[in-house]
C-alpha positions in Angstrom: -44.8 47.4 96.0 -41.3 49.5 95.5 -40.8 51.6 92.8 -37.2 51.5 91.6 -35.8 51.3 88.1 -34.0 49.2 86.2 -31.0 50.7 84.5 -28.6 50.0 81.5 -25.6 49.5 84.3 -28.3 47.3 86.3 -28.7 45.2 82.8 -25.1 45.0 82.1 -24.3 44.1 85.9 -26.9 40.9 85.1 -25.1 40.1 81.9 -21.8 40.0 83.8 -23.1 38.0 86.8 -25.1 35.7 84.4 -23.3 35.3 81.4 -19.8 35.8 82.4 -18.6 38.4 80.5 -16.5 40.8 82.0 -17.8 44.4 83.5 -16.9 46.0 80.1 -17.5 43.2 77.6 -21.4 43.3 79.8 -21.8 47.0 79.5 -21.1 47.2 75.8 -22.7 44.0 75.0 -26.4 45.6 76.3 -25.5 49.0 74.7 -24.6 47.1 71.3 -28.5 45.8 71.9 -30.2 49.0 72.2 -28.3 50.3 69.7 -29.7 47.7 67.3 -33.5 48.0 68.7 -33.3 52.1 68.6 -31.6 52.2 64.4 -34.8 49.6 63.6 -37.3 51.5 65.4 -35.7 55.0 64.2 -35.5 52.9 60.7 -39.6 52.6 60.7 -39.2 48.5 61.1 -40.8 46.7 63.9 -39.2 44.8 66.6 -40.3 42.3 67.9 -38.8 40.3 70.8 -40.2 36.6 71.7 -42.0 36.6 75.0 -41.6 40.0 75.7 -43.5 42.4 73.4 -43.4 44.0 69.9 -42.3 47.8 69.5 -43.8 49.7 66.7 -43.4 53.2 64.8 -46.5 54.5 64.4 -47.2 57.7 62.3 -49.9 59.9 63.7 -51.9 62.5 61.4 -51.8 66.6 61.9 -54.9 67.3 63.7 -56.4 69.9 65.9 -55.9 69.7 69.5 -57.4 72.0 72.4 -55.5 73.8 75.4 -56.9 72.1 78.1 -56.1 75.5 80.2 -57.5 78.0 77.4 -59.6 75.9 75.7 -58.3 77.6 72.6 -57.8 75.5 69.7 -54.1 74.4 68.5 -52.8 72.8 65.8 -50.5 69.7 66.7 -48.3 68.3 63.7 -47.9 64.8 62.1 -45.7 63.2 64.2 -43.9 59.7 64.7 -44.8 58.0 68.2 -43.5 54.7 69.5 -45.7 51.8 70.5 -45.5 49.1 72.6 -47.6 45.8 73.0 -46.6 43.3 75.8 -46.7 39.3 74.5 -49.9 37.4 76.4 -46.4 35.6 78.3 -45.2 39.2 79.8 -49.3 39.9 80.6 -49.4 37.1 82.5 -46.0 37.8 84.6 -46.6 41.3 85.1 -50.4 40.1 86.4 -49.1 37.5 88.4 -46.4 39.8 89.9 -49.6 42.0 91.1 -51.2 39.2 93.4 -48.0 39.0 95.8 
């Protein structure tokens, strides 16, 4: 199994082979996208995209943490995290893409 990464120019490059569009129409088409899904998640709302997976702000408590070096004790703030949870549909394709 290869590790690569796929990119935002690797997205719009699909968009413009798939959909037509042209190299720049493709490229600001996917960054007019993310755009949308980062304001809503940095907005507090959910997003949730069919077949894929919901993303989710959740806000995490202060609480004290330990220095797994030290051991010593430290406090870590209330922060914001960012969740994700894969539809049953994207489970079953990244399983099935496992048994090749």
């Amino acid at each position: 199994m290869s590790e690569s990464t796929l990119t935002r120019m690797d997205l719009a490059e699909a968009v413009f082979r798939e959909v037509g569009l042209s190299r720049n129409e493709s490229a600001e088409l996917v960054e007019s996208v993310l755009r949308h899904i980062s304001d809503a998640l940095a907005g507090g709302e959910s997003v949730k995209i069919s077949s894929f997976g919901t993303f989710n702000v959740r806000t995490k408590s202060a609480r004290m943490g330990r220095n797994p070096k030290t051991g010593e004790e430290v406090p870590i703030s209330p922060r914001r995290v960012l969740t994700f949870r894969p539809s049953h549909l994207m489970k079953e394709r990244v399983d099935a893409g496992n048994k090749r």
